[in-house]
N, C-alpha and C positions, 0 to 999 in steps of 0.2 A: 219527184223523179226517182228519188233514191228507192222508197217504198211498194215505185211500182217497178222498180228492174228488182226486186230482191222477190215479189211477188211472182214475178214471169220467173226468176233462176228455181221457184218454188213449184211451180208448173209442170216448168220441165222433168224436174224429178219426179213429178208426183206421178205425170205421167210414162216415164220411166219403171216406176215402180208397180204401177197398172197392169203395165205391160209383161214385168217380169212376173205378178202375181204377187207381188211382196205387200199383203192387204194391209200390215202394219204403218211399215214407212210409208206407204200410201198415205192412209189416213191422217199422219202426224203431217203429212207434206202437204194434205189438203185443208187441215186446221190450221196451220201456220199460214199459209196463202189467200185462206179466207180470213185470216183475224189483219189484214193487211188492205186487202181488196176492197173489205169494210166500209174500209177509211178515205179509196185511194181511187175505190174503179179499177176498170168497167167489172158491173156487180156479175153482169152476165157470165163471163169468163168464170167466177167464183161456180156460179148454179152450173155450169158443163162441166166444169171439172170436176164436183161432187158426183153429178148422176154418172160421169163415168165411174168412178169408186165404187156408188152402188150396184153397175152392173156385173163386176165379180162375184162370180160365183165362189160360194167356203167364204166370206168373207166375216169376221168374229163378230157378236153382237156390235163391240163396243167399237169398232173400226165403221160398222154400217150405224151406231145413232151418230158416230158424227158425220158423217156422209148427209143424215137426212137434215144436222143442224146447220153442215153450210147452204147446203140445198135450200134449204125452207129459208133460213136468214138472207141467201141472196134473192129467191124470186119475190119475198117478203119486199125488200129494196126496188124491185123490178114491177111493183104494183100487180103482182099476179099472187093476190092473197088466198085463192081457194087450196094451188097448188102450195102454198107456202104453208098451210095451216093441215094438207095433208102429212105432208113430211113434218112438221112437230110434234103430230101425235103419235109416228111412227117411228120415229127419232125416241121418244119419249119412252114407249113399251119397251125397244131394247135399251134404254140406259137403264130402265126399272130391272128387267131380265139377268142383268149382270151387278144391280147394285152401287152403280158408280155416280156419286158423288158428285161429280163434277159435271159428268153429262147431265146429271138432272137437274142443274142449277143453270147450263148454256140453254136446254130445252126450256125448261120452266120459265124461264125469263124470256125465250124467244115466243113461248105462247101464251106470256101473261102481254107483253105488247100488243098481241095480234088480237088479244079479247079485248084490251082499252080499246083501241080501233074498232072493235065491232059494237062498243056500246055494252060487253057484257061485264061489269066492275066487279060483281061477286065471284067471278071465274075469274079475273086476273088480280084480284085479291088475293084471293088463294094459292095462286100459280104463283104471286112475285116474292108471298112470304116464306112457299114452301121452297122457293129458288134461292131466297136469299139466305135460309137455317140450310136448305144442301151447299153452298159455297163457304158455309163455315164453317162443315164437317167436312169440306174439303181442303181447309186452311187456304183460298184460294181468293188474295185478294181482289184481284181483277174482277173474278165472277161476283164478287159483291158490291164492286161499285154496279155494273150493269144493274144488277137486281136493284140497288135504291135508286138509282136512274129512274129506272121504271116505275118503280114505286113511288117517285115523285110527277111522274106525267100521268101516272093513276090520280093520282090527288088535285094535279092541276086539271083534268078532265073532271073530276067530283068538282069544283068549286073552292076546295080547300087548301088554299092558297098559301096560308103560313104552315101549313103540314108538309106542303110542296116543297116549301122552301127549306123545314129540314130536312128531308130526306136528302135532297140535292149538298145541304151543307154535310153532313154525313158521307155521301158518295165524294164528294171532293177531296175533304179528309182521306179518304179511303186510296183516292187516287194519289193523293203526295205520298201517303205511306207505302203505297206500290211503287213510285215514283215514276207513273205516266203523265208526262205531260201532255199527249195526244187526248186520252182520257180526260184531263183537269178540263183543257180547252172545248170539249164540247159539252161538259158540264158546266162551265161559265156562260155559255149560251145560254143552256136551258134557267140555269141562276135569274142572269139577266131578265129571262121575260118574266119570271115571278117576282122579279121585283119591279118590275113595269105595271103588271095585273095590282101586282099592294099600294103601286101609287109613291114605291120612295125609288 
């Protein structure tokens, strides 16, 4: 309850800041609300509130990729993956435009998931390694447990079951040393079922 009323106070502003044109606070108010909404619901709320961001006009490269990565990560959640895989590659060319680190690592890891789902493993090979080397050029712990998240449901989707399980042992790691417990706990999920698949 707490998660989603700090969500909604985030809303608020974000929408506030829309409205004044303030595309920065926008965007930080639409990142924080999505890294929240996530977790907590409703995803949909997340996806309106980014395509509102996008519909500013002047709005900076790096303000509009993360516009496209809550966009794309909620309708992703929303099972409307055409529209979700549009906005990660468009998401993607402006965090590339401005060089930033950290968007390439939220994007890259949002459309190295979206290629395991599709069956394509050499494309989100690629995306979850190049996600995971930009999140540690961005010193940004968080962004790197997602990247070996992924990079271990890449592995469980391959078959490779004890590779699975260290990546997940690594992101967990990753997670105490950030010290999210939200994070830990959905990595002990995914943990779990790879040690169910090994049989211990």
């Amino acid at each position: 309850a707490g998660a989603y009323a700090d969500a909604k106070n985030l809303i608020t502003a974000g929408r506030r800041a829309i409205a004044a044109r303030a595309g920065s606070d926008a965007s930080d108010c639409v990142r924080a609300a999505w890294e929240l909404l996530r977790f907590v619901g409703p995803f949909r709320m997340g996806a309106e509130l980014a395509e509102e961001l996008l519909l500013m006009s002047g709005l900076r490269p790096d303000a509009r990729a993360l516009g496209h990565w809550a966009a794309g990560s909620a309708l992703e959640l929303l099972g409307e993956v055409d529209a979700a895989r549009t906005h990660m590659l468009s998401g993607l060319e402006y965090a590339l435009l401005v060089s930033n680190s950290a968007l390439e690592a939220r994007l890259l890891t949002a459309l190295g998931a979206r290629q395991v789902m599709d069956g394509d493993f050499t494309g989100a090979s690629k995306s979850l390694a190049e996600a995971s080397a930009c999140a540690v050029r961005a010193g940004d712990l968080r962004l790197r447990v997602f990247a070996e998240i992924n990079l271990g449901k890449l592995m469980d989707h391959r078959g490779y079951l004890v590779e699975a399980r260290a990546r997940y042992e690594q992101a967990l790691a990753l997670s105490r040393r950030a010290n999210d417990e939200r994070l830990g706990g959905g990595i002990m999920g995914n943990f779990g079922a790879g040690l169910y698949h090994l049989g211990h």
